[in-house]
C-alpha positions in Angstrom: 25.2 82.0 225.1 25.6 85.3 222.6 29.3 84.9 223.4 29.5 81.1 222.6 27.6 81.0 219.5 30.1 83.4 218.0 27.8 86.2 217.8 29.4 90.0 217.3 27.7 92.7 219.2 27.3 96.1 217.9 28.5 98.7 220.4 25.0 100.9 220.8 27.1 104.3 221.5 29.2 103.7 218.4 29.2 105.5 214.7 26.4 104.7 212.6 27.3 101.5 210.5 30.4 100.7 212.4 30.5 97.5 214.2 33.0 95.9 216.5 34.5 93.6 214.1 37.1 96.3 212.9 36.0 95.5 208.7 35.9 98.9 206.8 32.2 100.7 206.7 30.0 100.2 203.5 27.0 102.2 203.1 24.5 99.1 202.4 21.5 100.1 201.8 18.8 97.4 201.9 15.1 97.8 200.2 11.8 97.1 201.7 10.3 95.7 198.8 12.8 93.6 195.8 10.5 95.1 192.9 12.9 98.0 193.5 15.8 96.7 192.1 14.2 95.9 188.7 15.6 99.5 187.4 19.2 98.9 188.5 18.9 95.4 187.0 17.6 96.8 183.7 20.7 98.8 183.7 22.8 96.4 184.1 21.7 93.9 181.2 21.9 97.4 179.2 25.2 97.5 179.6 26.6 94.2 179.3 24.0 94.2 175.7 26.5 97.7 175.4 29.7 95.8 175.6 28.9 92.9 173.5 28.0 95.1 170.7 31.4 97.1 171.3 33.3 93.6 171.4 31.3 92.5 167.8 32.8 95.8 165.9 35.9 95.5 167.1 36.0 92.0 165.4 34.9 93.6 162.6 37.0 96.7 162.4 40.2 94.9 163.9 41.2 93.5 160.1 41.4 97.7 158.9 43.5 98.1 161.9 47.2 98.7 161.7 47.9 95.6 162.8 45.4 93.7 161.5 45.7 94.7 157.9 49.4 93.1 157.2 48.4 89.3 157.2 45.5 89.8 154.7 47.4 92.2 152.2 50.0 89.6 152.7 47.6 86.4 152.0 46.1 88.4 149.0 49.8 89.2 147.0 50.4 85.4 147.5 47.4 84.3 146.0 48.3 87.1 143.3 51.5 85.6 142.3 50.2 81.9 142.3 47.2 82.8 139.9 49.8 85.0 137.4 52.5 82.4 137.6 49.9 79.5 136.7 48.3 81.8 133.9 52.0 82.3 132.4 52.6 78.5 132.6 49.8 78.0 130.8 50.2 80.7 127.8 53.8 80.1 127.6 53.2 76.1 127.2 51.1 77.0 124.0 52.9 80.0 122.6 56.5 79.5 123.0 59.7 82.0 122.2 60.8 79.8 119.6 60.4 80.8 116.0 57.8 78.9 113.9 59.8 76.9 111.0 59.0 77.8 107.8 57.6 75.7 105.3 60.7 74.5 104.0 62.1 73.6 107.3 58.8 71.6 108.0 59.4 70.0 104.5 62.9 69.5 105.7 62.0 67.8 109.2 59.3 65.4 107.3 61.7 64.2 104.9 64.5 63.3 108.1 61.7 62.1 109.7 61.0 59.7 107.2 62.8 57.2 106.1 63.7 57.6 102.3 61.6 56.0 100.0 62.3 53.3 97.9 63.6 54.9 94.3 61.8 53.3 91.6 63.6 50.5 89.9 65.7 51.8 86.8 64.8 49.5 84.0 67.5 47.8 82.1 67.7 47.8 77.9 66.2 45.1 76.3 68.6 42.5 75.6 68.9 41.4 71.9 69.3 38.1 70.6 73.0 36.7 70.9 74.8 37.2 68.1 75.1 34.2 66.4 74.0 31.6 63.1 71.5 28.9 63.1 70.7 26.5 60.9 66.8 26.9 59.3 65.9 24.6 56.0 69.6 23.4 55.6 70.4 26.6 55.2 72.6 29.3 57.4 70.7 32.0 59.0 71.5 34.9 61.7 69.5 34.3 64.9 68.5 38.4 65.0 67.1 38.0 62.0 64.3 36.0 63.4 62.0 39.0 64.5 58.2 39.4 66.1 58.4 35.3 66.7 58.6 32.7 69.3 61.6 30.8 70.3 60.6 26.8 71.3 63.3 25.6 73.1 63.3 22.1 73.4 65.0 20.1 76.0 66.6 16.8 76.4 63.8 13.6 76.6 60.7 16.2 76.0 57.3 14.4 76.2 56.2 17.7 75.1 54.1 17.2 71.8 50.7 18.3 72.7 51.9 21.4 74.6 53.8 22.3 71.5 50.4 22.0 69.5 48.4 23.8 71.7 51.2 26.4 71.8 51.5 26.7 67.7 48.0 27.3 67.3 48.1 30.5 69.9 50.7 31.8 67.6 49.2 31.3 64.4 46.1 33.0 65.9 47.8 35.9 67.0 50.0 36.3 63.5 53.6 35.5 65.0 55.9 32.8 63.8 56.6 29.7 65.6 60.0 28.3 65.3 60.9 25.5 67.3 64.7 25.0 68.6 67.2 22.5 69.4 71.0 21.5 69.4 72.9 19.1 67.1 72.3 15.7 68.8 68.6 16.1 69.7 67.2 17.2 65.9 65.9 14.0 65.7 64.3 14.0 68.9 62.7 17.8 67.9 61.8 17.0 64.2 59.4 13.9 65.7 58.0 16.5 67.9 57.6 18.9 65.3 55.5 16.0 63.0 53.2 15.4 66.0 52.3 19.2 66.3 52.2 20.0 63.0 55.1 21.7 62.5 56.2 22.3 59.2 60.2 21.8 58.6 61.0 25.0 57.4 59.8 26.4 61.2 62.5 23.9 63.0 66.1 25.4 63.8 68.9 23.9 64.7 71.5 25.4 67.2 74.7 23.8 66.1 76.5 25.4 69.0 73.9 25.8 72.1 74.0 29.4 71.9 70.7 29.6 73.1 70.6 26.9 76.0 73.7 28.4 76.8 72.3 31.8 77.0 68.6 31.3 78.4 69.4 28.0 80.2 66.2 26.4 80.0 64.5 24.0 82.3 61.5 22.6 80.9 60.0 23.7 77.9 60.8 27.3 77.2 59.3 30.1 75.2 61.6 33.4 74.1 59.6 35.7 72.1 61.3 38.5 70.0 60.4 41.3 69.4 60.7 43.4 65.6 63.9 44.9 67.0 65.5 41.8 67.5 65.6 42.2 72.1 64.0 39.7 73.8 60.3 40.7 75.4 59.9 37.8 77.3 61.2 34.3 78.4 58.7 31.5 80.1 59.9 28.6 81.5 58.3 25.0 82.4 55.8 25.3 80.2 52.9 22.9 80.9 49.6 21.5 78.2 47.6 24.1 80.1 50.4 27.3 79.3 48.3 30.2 77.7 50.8 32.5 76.6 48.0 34.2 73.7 47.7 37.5 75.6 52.2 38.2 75.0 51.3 36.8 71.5 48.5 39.3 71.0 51.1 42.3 72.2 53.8 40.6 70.0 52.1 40.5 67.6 50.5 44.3 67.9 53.9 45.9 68.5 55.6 48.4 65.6 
């Protein structure tokens, strides 16, 4: 049944520890009680505690190696050149190579910059009365000759009267003379106006030839005043009954 089972039997007049089964001898050598296998078990947890520690420092020590030491040299130059090449970029952005322009070459960029400003307008010579002779008081007189007054040009059909009074009394208040103006075929027209505003005749003038209307070309009532020099301060036109013209009468008046 030994046989069957597939039992070995051990050949009693062999060599110690050798049995039939032809495997190689082991000297096995087996305790009588475990608790004395708690040393070699101790020494075994030593040295697996032993070869952890030996695998932590070379962790740590593997980077100071000779092979481990190229990547982080090279890692640390690249992040080197990127920090000094951003620093540059920044400094050269504010502080470039080019030469700071002087004051007159900023003066000189401003003013192409800028458009040109408008030059101020150049103000023409007074013009002077035209040359010419009216009629004042049946009598001949030359036009320049009436200085520091007021021009009344009278048109056509005038329903003028009470702006004519209202503007004769401005004048006498502010010490110029009054004259009022027409041509040869409305003098009767202008002499009724000059009764209604209390003109007197020697103050009405006639232009035999329209050298006034011709010049000033009136539309409406209009007002030249002269100055002492004989030019031409001012002309208003379309006079209404409301007109205030005492203010250029005043200056008119005031001027040497």
């Amino acid at each position: 049944m030994a046989a069957h089972a597939g039992e070995v039997r051990v050949n009693a007049s062999g060599e110690p520890d050798r049995d039939d089964s032809g495997l190689p001898p082991v000297d096995i050598e087996i305790p009588d009680d475990a608790r004395e296998l708690d040393r070699d078990v101790q020494a075994y947890h030593r040295e697996l505690r032993a070869q952890r520690r030996r695998t932590r420092i070379g962790l740590l020590h593997a980077p100071l190696t000779r092979d481990g030491i190229v990547l982080p040299l090279l890692a640390g130059c690249l992040a080197m050149v990127l920090i000094s090449g951003a620093l540059l970029t920044v400094f050269t952005a504010g502080q470039s190579g080019a030469r700071r322009p002087t004051p007159s070459a900023q003066v000189t960029n401003a003013s192409i910059s800028q458009p040109p400003a408008a030059s101020p307008p150049v103000s023409k010579p007074a013009a002077l009365l035209p040359n010419a002779t009216v009629v004042r008081a049946g009598h001949s007189e030359q036009l320049r000759g009436l200085v520091r007054s007021v021009l009344m040009l009278i048109p056509a059909g005038c329903q003028c009267g009470m702006t004519l009074r209202w503007l004769r009394r401005q004048a006498a208040a502010a010490g110029v003379t009054f004259y009022l103006v027409g041509t040869g075929g409305d003098m009767p027209q202008v002499r009724r106006l000059a009764a209604r505003a209390g003109q007197p005749e020697g103050k009405v003038i006639r232009d035999p030839r329209g050298v006034l209307a011709a010049a000033y070309h009136p539309r409406g009532l209009v007002a030249v005043l002269v100055r002492t020099d004989g030019t031409v301060g001012r002309i208003a036109r379309n006079l209404a009954p409301a007109s205030g013209l005492t203010s250029e009468f005043r200056s008119l008046a005031a001027a040497p």
